[in-house]
N, CA, C and O atoms as a Tinker XYZ file with bonds, in Angstrom:
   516  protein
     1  N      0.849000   -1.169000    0.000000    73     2
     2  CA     0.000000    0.000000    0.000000    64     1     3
     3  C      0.895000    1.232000    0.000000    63     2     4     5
     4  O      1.875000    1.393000    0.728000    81     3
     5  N      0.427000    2.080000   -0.913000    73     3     6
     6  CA     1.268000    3.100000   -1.121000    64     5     7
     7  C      0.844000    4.565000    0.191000    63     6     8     9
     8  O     -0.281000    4.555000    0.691000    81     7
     9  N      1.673000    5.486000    0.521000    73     7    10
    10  CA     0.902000    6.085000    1.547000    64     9    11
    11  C      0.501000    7.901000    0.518000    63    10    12    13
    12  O      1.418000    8.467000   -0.078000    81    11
    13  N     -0.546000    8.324000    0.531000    73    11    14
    14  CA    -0.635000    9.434000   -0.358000    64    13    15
    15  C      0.488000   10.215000   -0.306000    63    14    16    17
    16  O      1.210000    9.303000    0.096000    81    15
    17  N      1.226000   11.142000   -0.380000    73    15    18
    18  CA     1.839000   12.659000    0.024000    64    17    19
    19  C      1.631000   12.753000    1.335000    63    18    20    21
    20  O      0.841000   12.025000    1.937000    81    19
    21  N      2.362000   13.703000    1.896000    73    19    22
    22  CA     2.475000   14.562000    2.993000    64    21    23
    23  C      0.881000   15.270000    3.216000    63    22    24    25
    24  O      0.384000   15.677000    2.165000    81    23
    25  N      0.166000   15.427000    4.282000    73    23    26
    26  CA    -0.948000   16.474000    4.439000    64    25    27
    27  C     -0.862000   17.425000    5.206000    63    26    28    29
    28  O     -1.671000   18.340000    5.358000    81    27
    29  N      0.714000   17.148000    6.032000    73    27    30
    30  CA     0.477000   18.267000    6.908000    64    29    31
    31  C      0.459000   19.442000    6.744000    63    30    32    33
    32  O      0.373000   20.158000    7.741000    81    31
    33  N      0.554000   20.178000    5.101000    73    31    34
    34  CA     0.220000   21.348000    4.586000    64    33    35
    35  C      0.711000   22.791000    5.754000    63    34    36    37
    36  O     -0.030000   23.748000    5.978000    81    35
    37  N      2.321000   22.576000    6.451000    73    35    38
    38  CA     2.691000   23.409000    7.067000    64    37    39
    39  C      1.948000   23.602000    8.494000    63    38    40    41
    40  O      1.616000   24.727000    8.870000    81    39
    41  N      1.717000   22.488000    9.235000    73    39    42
    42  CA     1.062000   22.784000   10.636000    64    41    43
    43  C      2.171000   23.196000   11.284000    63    42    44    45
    44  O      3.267000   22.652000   11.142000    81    43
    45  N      1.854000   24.598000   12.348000    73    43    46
    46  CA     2.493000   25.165000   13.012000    64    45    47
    47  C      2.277000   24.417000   14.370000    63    46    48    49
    48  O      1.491000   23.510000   14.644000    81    47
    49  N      3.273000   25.112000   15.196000    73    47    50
    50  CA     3.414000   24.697000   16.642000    64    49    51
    51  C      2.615000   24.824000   17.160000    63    50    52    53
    52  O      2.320000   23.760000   17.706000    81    51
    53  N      1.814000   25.739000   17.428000    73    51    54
    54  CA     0.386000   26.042000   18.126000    64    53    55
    55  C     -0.434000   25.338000   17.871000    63    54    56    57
    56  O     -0.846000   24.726000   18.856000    81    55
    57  N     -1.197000   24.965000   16.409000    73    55    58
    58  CA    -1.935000   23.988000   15.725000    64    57    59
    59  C     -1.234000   22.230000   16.241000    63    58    60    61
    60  O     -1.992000   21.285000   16.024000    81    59
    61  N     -0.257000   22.012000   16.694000    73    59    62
    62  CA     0.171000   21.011000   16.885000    64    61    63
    63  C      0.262000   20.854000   18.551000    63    62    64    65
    64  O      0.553000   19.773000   19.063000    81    63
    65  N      0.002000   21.961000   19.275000    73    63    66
    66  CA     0.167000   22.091000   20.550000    64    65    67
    67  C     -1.746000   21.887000   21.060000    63    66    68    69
    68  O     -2.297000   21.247000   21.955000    81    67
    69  N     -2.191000   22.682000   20.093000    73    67    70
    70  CA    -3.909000   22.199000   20.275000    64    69    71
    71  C     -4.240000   20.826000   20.521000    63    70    72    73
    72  O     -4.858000   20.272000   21.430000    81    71
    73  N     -3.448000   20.254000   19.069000    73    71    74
    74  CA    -4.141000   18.646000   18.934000    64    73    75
    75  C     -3.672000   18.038000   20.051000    63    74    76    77
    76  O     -4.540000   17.501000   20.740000    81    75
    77  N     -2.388000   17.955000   20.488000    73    75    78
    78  CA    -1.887000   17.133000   21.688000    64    77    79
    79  C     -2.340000   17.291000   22.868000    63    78    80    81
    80  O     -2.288000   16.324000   23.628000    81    79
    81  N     -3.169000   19.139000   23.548000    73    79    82
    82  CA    -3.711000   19.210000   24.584000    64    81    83
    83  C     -5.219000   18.821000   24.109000    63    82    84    85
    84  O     -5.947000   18.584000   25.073000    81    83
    85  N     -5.817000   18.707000   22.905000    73    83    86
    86  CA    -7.223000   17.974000   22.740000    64    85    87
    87  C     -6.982000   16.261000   23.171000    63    86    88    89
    88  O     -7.879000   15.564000   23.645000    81    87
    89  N     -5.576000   15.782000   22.889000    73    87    90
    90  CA    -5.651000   14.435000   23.128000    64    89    91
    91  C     -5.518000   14.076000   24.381000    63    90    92    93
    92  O     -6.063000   13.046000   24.778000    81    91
    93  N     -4.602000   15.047000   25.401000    73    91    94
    94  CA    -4.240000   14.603000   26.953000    64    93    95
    95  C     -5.812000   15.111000   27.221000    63    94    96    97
    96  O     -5.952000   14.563000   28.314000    81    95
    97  N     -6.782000   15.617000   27.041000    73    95    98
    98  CA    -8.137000   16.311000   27.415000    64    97    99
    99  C     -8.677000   15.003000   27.064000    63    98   100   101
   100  O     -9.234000   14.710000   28.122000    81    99
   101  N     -8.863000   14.102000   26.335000    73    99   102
   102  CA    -9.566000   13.041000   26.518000    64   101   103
   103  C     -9.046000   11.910000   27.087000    63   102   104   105
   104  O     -9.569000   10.883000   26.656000    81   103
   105  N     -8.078000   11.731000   28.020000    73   103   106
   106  CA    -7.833000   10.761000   28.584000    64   105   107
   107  C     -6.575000   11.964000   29.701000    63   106   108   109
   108  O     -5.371000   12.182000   29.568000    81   107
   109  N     -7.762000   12.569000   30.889000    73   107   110
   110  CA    -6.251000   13.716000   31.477000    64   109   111
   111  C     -5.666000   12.854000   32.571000    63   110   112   113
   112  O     -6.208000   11.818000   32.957000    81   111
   113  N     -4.483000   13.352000   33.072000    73   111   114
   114  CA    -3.435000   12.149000   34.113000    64   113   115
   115  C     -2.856000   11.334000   33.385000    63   114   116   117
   116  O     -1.628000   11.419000   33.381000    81   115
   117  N     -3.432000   10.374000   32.606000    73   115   118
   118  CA    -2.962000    9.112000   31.964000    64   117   119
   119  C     -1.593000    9.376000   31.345000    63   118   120   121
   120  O     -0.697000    8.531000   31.330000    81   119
   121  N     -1.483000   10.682000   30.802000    73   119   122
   122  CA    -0.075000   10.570000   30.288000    64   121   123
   123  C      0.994000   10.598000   31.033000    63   122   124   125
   124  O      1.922000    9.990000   30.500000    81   123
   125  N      1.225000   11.013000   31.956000    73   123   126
   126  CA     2.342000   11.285000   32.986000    64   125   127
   127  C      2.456000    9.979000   33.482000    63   126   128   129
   128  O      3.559000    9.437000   33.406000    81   127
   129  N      1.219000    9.195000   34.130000    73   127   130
   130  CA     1.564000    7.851000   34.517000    64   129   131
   131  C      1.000000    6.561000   33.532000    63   130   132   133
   132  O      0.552000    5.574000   34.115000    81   131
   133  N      1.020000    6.576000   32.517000    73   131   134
   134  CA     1.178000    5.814000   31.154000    64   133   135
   135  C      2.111000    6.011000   30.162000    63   134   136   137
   136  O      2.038000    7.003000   29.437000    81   135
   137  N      3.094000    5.077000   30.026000    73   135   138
   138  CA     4.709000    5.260000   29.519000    64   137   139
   139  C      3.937000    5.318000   27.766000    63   138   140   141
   140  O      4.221000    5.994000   26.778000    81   139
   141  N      2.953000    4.336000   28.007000    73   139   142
   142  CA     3.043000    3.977000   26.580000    64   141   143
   143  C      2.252000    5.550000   25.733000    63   142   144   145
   144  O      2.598000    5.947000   24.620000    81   143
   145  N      1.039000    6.298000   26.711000    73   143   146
   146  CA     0.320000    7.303000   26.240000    64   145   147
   147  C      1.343000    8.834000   26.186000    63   146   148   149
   148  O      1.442000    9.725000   25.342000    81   147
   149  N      1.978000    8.604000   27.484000    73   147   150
   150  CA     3.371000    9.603000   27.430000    64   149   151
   151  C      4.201000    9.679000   25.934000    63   150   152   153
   152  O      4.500000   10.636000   25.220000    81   151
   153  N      4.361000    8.641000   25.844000    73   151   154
   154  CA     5.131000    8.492000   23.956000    64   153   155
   155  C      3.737000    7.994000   23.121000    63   154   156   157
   156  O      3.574000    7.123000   22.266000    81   155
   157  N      3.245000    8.502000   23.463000    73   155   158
   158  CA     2.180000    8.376000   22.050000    64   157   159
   159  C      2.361000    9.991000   22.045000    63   158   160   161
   160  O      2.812000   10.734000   21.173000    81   159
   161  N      1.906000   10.228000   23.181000    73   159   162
   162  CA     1.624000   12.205000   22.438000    64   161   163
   163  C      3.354000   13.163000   22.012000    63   162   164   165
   164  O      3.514000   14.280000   21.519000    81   163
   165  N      4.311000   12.190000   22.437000    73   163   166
   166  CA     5.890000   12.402000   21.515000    64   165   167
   167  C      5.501000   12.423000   20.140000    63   166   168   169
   168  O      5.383000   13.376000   19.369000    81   167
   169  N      5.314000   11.128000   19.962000    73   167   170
   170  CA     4.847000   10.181000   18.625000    64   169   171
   171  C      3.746000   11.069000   17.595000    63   170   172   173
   172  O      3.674000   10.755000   16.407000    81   171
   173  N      2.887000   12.216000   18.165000    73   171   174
   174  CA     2.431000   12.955000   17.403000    64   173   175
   175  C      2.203000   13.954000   17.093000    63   174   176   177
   176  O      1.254000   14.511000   16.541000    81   175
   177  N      3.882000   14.444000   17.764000    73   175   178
   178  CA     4.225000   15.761000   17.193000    64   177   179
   179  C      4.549000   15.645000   15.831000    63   178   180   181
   180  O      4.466000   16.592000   15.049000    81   179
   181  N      4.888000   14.598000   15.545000    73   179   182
   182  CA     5.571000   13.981000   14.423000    64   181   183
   183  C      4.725000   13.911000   13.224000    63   182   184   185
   184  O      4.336000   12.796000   12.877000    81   183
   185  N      4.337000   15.093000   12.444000    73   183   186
   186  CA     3.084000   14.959000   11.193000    64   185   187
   187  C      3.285000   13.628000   10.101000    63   186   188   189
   188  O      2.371000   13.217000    9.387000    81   187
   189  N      4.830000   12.986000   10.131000    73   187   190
   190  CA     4.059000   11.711000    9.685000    64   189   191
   191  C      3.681000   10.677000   10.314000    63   190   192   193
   192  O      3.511000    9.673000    9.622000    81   191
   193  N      3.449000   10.581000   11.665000    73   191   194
   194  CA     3.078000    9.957000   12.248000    64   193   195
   195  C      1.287000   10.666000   12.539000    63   194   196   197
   196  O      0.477000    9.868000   13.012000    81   195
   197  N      1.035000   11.416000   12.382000    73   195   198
   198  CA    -0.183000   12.337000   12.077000    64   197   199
   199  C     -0.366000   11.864000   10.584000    63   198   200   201
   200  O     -1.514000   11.421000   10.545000    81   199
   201  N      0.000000   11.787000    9.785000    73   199   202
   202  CA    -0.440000   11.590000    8.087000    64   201   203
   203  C     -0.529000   10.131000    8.222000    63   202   204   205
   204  O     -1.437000    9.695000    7.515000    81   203
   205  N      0.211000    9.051000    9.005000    73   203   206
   206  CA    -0.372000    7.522000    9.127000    64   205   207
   207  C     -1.475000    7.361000    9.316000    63   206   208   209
   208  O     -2.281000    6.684000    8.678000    81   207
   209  N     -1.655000    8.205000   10.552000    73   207   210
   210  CA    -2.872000    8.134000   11.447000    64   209   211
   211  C     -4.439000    8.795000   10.523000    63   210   212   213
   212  O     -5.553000    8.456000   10.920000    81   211
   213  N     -4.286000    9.635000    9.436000    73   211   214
   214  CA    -4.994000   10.009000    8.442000    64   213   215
   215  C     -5.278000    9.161000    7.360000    63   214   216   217
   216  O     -6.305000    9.298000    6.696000    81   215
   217  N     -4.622000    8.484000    7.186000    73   215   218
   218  CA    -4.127000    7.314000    6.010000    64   217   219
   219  C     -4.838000    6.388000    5.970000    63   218   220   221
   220  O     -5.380000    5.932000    4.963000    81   219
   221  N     -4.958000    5.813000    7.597000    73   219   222
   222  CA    -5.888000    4.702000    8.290000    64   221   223
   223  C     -4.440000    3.663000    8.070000    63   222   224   225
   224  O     -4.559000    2.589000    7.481000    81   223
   225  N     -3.199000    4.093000    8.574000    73   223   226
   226  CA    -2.094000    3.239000    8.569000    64   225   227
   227  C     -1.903000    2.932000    9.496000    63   226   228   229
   228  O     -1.215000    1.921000    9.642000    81   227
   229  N     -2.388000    3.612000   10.583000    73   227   230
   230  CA    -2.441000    3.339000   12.393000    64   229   231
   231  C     -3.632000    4.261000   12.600000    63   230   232   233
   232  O     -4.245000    5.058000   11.890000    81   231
   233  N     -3.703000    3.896000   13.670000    73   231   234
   234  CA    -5.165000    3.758000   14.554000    64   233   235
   235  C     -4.980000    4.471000   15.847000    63   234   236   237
   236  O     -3.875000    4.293000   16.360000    81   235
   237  N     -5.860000    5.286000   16.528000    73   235   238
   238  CA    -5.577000    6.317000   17.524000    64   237   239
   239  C     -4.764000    5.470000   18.401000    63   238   240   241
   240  O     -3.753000    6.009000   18.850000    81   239
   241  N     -5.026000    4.087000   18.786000    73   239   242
   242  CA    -4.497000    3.835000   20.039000    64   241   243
   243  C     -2.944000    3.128000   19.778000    63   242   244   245
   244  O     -2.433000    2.385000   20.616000    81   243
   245  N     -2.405000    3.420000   18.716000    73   243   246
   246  CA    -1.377000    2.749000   18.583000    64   245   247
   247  C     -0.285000    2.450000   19.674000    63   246   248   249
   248  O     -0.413000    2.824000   20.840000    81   247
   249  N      0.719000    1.799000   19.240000    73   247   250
   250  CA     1.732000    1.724000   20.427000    64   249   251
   251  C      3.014000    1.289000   19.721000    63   250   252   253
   252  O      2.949000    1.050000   18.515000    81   251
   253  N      4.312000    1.151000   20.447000    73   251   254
   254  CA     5.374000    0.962000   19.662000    64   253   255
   255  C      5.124000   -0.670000   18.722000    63   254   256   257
   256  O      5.862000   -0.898000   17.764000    81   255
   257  N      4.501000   -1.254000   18.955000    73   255   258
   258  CA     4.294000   -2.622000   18.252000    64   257   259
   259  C      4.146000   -2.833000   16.835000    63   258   260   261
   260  O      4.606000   -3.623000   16.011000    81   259
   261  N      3.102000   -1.561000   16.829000    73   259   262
   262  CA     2.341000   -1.036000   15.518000    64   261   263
   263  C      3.396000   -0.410000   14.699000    63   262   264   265
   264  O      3.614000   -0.848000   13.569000    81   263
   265  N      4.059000    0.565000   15.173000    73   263   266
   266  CA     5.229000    0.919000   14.649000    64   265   267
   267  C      5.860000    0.532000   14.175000    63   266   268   269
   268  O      6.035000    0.864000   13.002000    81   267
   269  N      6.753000   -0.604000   14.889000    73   267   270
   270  CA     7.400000   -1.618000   14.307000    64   269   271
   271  C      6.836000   -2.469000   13.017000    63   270   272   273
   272  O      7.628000   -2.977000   12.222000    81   271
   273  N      5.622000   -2.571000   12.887000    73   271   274
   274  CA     5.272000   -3.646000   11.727000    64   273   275
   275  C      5.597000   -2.450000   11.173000    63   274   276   277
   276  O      6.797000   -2.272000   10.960000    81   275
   277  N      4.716000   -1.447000   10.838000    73   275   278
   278  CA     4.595000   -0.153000    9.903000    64   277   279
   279  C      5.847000    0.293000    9.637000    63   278   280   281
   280  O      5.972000    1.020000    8.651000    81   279
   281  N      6.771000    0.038000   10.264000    73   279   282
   282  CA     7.760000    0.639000    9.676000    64   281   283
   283  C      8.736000   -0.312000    8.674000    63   282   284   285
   284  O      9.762000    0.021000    8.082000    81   283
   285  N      8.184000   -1.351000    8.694000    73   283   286
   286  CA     8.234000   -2.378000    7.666000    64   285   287
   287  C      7.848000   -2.172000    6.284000    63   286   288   289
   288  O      8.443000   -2.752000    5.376000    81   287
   289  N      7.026000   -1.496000    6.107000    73   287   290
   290  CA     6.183000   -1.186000    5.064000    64   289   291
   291  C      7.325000   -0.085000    4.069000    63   290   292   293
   292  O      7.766000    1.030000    4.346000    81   291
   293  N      7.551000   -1.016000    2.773000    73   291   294
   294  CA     8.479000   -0.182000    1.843000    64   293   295
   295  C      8.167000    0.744000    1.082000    63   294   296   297
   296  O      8.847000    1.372000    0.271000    81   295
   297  N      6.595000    0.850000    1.502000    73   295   298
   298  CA     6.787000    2.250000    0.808000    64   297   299
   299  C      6.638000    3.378000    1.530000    63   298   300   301
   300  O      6.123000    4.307000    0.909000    81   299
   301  N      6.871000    3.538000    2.418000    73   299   302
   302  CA     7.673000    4.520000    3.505000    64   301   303
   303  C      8.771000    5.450000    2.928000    63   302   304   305
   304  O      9.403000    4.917000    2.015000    81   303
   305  N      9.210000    6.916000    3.291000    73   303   306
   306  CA    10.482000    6.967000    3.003000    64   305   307
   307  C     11.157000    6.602000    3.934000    63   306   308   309
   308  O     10.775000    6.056000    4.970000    81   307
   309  N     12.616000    6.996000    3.490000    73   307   310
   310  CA    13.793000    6.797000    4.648000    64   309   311
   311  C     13.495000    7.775000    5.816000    63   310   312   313
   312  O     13.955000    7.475000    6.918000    81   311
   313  N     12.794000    8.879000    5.690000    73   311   314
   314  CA    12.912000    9.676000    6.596000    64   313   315
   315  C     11.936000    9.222000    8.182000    63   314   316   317
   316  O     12.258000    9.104000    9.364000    81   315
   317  N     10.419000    9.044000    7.278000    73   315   318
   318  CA     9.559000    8.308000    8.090000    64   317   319
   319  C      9.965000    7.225000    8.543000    63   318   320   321
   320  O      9.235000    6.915000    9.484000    81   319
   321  N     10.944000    6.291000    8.332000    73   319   322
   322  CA    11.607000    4.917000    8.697000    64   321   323
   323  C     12.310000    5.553000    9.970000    63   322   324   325
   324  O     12.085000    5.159000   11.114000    81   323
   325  N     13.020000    6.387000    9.708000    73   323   326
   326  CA    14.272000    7.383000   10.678000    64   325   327
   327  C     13.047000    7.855000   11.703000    63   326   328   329
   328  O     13.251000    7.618000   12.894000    81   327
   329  N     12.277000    8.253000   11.486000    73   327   330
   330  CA    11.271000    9.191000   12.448000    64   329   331
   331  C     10.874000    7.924000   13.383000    63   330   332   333
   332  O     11.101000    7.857000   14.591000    81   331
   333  N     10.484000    7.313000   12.897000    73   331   334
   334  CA     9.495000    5.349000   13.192000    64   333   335
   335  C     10.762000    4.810000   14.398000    63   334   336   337
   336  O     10.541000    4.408000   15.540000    81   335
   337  N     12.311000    4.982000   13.606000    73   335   338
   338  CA    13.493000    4.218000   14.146000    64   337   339
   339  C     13.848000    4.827000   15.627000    63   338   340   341
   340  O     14.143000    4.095000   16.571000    81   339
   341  N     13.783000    6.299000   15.719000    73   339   342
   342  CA    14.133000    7.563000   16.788000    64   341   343
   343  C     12.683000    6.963000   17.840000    63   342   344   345
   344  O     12.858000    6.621000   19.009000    81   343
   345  N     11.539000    6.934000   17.274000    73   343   346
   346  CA     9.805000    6.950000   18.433000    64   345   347
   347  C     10.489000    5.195000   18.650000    63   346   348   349
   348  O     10.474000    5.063000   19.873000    81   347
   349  N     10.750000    4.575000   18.365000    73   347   350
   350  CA    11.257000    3.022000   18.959000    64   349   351
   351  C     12.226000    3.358000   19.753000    63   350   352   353
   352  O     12.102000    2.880000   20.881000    81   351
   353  N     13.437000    4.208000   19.535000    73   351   354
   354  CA    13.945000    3.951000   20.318000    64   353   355
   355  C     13.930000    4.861000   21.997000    63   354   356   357
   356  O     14.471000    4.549000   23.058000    81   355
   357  N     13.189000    5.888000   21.684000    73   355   358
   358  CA    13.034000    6.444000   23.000000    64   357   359
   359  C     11.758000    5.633000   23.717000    63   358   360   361
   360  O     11.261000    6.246000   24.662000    81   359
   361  N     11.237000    4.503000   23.438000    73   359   362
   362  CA    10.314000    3.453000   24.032000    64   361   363
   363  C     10.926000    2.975000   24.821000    63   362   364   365
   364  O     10.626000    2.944000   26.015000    81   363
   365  N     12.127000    2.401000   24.209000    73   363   366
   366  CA    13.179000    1.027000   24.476000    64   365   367
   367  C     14.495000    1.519000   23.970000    63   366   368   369
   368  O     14.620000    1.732000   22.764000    81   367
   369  N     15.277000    1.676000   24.620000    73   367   370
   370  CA    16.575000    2.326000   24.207000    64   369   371
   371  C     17.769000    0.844000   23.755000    63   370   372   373
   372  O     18.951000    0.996000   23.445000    81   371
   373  N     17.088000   -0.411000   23.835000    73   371   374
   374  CA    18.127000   -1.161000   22.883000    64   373   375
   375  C     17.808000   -1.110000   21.457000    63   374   376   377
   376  O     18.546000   -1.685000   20.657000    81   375
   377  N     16.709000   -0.432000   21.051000    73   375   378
   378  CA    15.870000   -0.644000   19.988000    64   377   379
   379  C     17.050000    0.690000   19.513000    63   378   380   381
   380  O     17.180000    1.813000   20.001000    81   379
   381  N     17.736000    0.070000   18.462000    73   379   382
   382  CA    18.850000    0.994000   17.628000    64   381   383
   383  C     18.233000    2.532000   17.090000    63   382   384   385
   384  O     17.027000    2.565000   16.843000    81   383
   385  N     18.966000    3.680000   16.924000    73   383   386
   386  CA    18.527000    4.693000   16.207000    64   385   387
   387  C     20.217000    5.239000   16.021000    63   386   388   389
   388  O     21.170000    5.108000   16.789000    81   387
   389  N     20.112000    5.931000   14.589000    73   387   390
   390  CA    21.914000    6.436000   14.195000    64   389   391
   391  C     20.956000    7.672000   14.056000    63   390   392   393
   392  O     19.929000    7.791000   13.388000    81   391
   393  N     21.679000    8.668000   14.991000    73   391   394
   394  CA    21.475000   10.105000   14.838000    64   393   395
   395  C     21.732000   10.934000   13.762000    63   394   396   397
   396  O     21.369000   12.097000   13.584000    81   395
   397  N     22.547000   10.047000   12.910000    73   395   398
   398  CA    23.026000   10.920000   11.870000    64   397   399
   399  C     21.409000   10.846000   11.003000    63   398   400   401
   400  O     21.406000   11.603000   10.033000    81   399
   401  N     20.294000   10.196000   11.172000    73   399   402
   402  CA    18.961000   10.153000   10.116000    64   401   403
   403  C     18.368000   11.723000   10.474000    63   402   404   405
   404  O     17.393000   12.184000    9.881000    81   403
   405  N     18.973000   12.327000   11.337000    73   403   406
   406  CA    18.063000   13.475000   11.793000    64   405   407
   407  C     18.582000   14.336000   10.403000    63   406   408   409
   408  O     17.703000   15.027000    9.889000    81   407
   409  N     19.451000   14.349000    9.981000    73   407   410
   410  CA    19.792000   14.866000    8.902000    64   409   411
   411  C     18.735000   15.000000    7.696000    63   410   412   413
   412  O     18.386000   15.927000    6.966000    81   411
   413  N     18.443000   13.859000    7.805000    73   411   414
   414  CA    17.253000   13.677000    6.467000    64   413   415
   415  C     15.453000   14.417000    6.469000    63   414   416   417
   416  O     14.613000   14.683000    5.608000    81   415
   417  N     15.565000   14.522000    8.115000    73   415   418
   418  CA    14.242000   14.787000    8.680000    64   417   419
   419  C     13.813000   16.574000    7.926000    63   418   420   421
   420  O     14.737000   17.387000    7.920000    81   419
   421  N     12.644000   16.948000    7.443000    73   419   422
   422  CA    12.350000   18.004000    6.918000    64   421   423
   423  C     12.256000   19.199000    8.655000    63   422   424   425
   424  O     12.171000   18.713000    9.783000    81   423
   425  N     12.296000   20.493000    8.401000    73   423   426
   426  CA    11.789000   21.192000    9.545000    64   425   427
   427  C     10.952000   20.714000   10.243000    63   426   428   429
   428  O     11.485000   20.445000   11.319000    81   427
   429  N      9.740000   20.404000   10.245000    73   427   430
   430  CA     9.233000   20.419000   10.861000    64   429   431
   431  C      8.942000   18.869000   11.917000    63   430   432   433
   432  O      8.074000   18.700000   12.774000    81   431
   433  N     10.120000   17.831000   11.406000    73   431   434
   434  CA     9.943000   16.789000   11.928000    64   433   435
   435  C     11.551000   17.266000   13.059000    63   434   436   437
   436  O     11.654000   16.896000   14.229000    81   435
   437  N     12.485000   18.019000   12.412000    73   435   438
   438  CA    13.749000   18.550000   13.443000    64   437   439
   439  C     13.102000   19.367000   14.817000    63   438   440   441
   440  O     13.778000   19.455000   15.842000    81   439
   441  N     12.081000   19.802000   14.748000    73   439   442
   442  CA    11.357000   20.550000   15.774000    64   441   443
   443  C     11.018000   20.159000   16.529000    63   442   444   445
   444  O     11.227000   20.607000   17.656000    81   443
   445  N     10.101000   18.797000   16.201000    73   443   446
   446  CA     9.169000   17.785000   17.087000    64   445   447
   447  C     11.024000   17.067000   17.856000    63   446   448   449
   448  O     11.246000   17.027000   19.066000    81   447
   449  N     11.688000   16.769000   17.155000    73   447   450
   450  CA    13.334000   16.062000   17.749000    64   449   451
   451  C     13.575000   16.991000   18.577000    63   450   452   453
   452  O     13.990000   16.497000   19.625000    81   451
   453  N     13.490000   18.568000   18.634000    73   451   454
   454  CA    14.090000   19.504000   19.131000    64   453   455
   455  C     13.294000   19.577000   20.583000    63   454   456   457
   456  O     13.808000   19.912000   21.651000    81   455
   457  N     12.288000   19.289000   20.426000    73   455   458
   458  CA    10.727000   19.579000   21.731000    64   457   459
   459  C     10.847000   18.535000   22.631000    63   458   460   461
   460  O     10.331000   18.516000   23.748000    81   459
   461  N     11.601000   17.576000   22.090000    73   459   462
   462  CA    11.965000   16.357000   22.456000    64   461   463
   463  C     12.961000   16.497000   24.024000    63   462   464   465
   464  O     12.807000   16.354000   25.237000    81   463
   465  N     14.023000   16.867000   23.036000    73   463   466
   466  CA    15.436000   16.894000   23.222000    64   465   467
   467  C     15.404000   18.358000   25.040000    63   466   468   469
   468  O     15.995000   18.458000   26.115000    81   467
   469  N     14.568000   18.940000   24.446000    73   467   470
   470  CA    14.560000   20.223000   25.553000    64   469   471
   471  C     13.687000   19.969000   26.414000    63   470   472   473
   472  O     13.698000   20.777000   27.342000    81   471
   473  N     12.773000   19.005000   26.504000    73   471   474
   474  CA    11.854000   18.403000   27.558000    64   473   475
   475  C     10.348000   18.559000   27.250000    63   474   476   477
   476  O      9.385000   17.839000   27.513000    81   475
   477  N     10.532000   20.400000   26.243000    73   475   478
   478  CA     9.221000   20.840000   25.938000    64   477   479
   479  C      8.081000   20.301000   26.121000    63   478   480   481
   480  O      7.113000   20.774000   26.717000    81   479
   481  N      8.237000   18.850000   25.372000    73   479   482
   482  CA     7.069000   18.000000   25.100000    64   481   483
   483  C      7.025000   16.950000   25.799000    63   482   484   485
   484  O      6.052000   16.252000   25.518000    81   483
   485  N      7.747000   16.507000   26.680000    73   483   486
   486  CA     7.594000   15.238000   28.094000    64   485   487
   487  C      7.897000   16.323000   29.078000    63   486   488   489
   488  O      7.285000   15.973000   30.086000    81   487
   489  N      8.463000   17.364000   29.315000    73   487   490
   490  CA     8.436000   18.016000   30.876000    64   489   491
   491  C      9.853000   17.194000   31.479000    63   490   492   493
   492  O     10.044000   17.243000   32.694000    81   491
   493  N     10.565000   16.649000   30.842000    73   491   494
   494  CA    11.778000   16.479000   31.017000    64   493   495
   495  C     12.890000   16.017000   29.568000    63   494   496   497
   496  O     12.824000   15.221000   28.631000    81   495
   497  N     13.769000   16.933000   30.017000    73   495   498
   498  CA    14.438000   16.843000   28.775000    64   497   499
   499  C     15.253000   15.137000   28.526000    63   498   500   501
   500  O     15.706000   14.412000   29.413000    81   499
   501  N     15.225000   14.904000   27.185000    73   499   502
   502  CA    15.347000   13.287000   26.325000    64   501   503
   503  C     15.280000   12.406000   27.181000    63   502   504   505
   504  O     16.130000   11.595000   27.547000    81   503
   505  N     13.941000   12.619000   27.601000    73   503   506
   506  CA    12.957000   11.702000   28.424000    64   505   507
   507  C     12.748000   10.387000   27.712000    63   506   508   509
   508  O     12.317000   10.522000   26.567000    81   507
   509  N     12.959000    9.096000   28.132000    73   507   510
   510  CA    12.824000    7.775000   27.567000    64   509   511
   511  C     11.373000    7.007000   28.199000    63   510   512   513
   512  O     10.688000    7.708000   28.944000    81   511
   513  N     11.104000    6.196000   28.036000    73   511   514
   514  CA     9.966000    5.843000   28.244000    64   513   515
   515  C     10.231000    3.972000   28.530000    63   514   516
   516  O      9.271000    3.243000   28.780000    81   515
């Protein structure tokens, strides 16, 4: 299955800061003490991980499992593979990632790495799960 284009048609930070406080708003607490819901809302800063989830390539409740098959899927790019490889490995840190893929990542997927990296988006900085 092929996956369409990109849709995220330039979503800004704010627009991406909405969807993630609409998602901790339907399930509130759970993220702080749910490892797996804590890295789900990592997992969708990430607009291709938002364009899967549009696609019907994953499913709201996904988890790193899902990932893993999906990132199987060759018609993926390298970048989304790299994005897929980085959300595995801050799950499970034996689960490999080469930093050098951040290279390949467009702006707006270096941002969601960056929100990461500074705590922004877990409330502690390169928070593992």
């Amino acid at each position: 299955m092929t996956p369409p284009p990109s849709t995220h048609d330039g979503d800004n930070p704010s627009e991406t800061a909405d969807r993630l406080s609409d998602l901790a708003a339907v399930a509130p607490g759970r993220a702080l003490n749910d490892p797996v819901e804590a890295w789900r809302l990592v997992a969708l800063e990430f607009h291709c991980i938002q364009d899967c989830l549009r696609q019907r390539l994953l499913f709201q409740g996904f988890g790193p499992v899902h990932l893993t098959r999906l990132r199987k899927n060759r018609a993926l790019t390298p970048s989304m593979r790299g994005v897929m490889a980085f959300l595995l490995h801050i799950y499970n840190g034996a689960n490999r990632f080469d930093l050098s893929e951040v290279q390949r990542w467009d702006d707006l997927h270096r941002a969601a790495f960056q929100r990461w990296v500074t705590g922004q988006s877990t409330g502690e900085p390169f928070r593992y799960f």
